[in-house]
N, C-alpha and C positions, 0 to 999 in steps of 0.2 A: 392629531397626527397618528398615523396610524405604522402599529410594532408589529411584528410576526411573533408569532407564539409564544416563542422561545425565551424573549426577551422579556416578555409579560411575566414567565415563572422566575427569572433575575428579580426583578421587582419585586414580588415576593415575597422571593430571600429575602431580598433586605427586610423587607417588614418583620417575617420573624427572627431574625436576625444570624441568621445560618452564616456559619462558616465562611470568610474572604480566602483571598490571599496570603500568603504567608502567617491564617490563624487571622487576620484580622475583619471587621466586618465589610462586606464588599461597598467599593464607592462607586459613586454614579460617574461614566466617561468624561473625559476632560473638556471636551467641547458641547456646545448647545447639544439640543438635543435635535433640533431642526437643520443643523450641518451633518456632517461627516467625522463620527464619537469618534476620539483615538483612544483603541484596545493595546491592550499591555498584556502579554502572556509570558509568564516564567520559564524559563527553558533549565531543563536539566542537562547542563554539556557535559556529558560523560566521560569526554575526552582529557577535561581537563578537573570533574568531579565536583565543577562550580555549578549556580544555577544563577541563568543572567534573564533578564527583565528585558524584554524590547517589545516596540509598537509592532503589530500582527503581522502589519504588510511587510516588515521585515523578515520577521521570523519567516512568512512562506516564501520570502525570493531565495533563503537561505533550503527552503526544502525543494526547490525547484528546480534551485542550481545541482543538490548533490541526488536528485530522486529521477532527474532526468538528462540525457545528454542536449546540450545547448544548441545541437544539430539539428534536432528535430523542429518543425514545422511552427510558425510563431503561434497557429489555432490551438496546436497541442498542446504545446508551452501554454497557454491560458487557461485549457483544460484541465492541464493539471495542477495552475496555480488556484483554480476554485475548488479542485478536492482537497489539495493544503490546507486551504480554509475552511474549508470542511469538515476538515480531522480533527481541525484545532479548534472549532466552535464547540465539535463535541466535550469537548479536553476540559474548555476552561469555564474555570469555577465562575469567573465575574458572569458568565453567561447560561448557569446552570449546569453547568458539564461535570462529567465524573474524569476528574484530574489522575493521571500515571502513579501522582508523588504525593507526599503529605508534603512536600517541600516547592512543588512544582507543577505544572498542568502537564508539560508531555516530557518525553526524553529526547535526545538526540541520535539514543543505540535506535537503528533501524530494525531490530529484531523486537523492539517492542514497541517503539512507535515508529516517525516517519524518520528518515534519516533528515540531518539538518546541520551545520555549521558556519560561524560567523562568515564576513563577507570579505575579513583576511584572510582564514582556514582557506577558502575559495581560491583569493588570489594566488595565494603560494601553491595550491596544488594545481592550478589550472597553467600557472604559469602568467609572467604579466602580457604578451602578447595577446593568447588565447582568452585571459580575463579583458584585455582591451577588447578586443572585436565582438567577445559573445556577453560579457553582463551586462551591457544598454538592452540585449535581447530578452534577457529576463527579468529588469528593470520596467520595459514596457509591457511584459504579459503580464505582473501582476498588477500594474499601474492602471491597465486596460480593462482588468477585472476586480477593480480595487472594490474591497467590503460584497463582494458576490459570495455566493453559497449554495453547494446544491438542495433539496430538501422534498421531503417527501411527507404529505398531512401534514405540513407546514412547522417543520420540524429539522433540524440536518439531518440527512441521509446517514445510513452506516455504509460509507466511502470506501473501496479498493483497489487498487491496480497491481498490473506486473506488466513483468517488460515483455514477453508473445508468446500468444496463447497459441499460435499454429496454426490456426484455422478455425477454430472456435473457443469460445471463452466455456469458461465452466460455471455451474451454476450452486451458490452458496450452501446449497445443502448437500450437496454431492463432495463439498471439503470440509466445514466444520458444522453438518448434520441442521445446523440454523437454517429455517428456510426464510429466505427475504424477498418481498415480491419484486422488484425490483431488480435483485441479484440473480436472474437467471442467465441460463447460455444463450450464447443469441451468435451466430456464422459471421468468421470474420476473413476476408479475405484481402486485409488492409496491411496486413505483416507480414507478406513475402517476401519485401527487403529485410528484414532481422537476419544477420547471422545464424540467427540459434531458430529460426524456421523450417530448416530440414533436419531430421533427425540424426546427432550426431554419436558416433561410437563413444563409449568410455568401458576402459577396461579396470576392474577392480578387482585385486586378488582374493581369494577366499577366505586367507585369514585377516582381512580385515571385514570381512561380510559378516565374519564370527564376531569381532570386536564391536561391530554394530551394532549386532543384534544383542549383545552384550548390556547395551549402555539402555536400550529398551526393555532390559529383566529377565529377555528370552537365550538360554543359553543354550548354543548349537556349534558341535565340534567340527574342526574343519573338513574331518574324516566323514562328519555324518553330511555336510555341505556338498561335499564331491561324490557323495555314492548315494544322491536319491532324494536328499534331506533337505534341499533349496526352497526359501519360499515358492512357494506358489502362488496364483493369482487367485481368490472366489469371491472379489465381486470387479468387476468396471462401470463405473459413469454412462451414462450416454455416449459421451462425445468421446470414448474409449481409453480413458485415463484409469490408473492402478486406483479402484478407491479402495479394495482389501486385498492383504497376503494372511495365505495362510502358512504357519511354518514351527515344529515343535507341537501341533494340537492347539498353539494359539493363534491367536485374529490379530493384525495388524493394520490400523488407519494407514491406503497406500499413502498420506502424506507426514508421518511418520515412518514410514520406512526409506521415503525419498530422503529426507531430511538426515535422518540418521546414516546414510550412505553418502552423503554432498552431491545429489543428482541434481539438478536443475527444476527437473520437473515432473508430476507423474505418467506422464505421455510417454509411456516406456515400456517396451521389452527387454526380456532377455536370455541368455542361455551360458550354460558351461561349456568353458573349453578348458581341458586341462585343470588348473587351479588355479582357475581366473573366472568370475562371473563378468560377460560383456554384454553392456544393457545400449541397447536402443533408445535414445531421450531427444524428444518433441519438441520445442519450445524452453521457456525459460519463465518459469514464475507459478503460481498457485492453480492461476485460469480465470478469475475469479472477477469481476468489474471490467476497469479501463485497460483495452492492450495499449501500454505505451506505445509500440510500433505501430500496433495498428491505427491510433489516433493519430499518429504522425504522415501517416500512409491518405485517414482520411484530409488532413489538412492538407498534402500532395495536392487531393482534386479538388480543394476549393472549399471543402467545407469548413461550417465556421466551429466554435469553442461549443455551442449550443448544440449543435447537431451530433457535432461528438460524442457531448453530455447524455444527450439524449437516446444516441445509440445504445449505449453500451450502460444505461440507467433507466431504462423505459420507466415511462411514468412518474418521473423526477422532475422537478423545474428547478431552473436558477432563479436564483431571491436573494432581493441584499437584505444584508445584516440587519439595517432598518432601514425602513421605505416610510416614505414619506405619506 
């Protein structure tokens, strides 16, 4: 029988006996090895400061439900139940992954890993109505892509999405300087239903532009804000996103500066009025991988979880976890 890569360096570990689960030596899957192994990943629920144990294909219907709206398109929804498992093959130790936690493979906080909660959290914020009609739909897209994985040199991929790029995605070294072949920009005109697709206003006063800038080390009076002293832009992306401000004599990653101001996105301008800076913002998310909307957009016309994958991952394949 034949393993993908990945699973070959699981093995291993075990041989030399590296590190499991909770500190202990890793075991071999619960089922043959000629079926379909049931994975167990630790989850750190933040919410509640526990860490709970469940089989995979759980954990991703839980990151599926809270990482995308149950609206979108069933191909998306599949789509983005194979980056889930994507994120989380990198994650976990049973499968050679570099784990979040010494306690845990991922987390639940969405600011460090993928957002995630059990499948009551769900019910009660969804409502039982809205959970009756929409979780059989997220039941069947990871069911449909059950033990799938994107991967690249036969390996999991390094996986991302956001929710609309605007018009093109942004390419990985243009937001955290990594370049990945893979992670480049590529024209999407799949997210013109988004909301957040046309650029909307947001007006932010200057003393809190100060307090921003503040929390990034760079310290600039409201005074000096309003008569001259506002970042400035010296570098953009290709696809015309903030990648530097300059402001104070220092450099600012534009995705630190978006972040520290709660802007959306770096697909932005803007100008003073008074003593308010009102920014121009593009989309919604980094740029970076999969447009949620625009994957939702391509399963509109028909296309399937593959074709998604493939857009927006060039030169990636789906692969199960083990192939036979």
């Amino acid at each position: 029988m034949k393993r993908i890569l990945y699973f070959l360096l699981f093995l291993l570990g075990v041989y030399l006996g590296l590190p499991g689960p909770r500190g202990q030596s890793p075991t071999f899957p619960t089922r043959p090895l000629g079926g379909d192994p049931l994975l167990r990943i630790d989850v750190y629920y933040a919410e509640k400061g526990t860490v709970v144990r469940l089989d995979l294909e759980e954990y991703v219907k839980g990151v599926v439900a809270c990482e995308m709206p149950a609206s979108a398109g069933l191909e998306a929804l599949k789509a983005q139940a194979v980056l889930a498992r994507t994120y989380a093959a990198r994650k976990m130790r049973i499968l050679g992954g570099t784990p979040s936690r010494e306690d845990a493979d991922v987390t639940s906080d969405h600011r460090q890993d993928q957002a995630w909660a059990p499948v009551e959290a769900i019910k009660e914020r969804w409502g039982a109505v809205s959970f009756w009609l929409n979780w059989p739909k997220i039941e069947r897209a990871v069911e449909e892509t059950r033990g799938l994985i994107l991967t690249y040199n036969a390996a999991p991929a390094e996986v991302v999405y956001h929710s609309t790029c605007g018009g093109m995605t942004e390419a990985a070294k243009d937001v955290w300087i990594k370049d990945v072949p893979y992670l480049q920009s590529v024209p999407c005109n799949f997210c013109s239903h988004s909301p957040y697709y046309n650029a909307q206003t947001v007006t932010i006063p200057l003393s809190r532009v100060s307090e921003a800038l503040g929390t990034l080390g760079i310290a600039v009076p409201v005074s000096t804000l309003a008569s001259g002293g506002f970042p400035v832009v010296s570098q953009v992306s290709p696809t015309g996103r903030v990648k530097e401000v300059m402001v104070g004599g220092e450099r600012i990653r534009g995705l630190e500066f978006r972040m520290a101001l709660g802007l959306r996105s770096t697909n932005m301008s803007w100008a003073i009025r008074g003593n308010n800076a009102v920014f121009q913002v593009k989309g919604y998310g980094h740029g970076v991988g999969m447009c949620q909307y625009g994957a939702d957009g391509m399963a509109r016309q028909g296309r399937t979880y593959t074709e998604i994958l493939s857009y927006y991952f060039p030169g990636t394949k789906v692969t199960a976890i083990f192939e036979e």
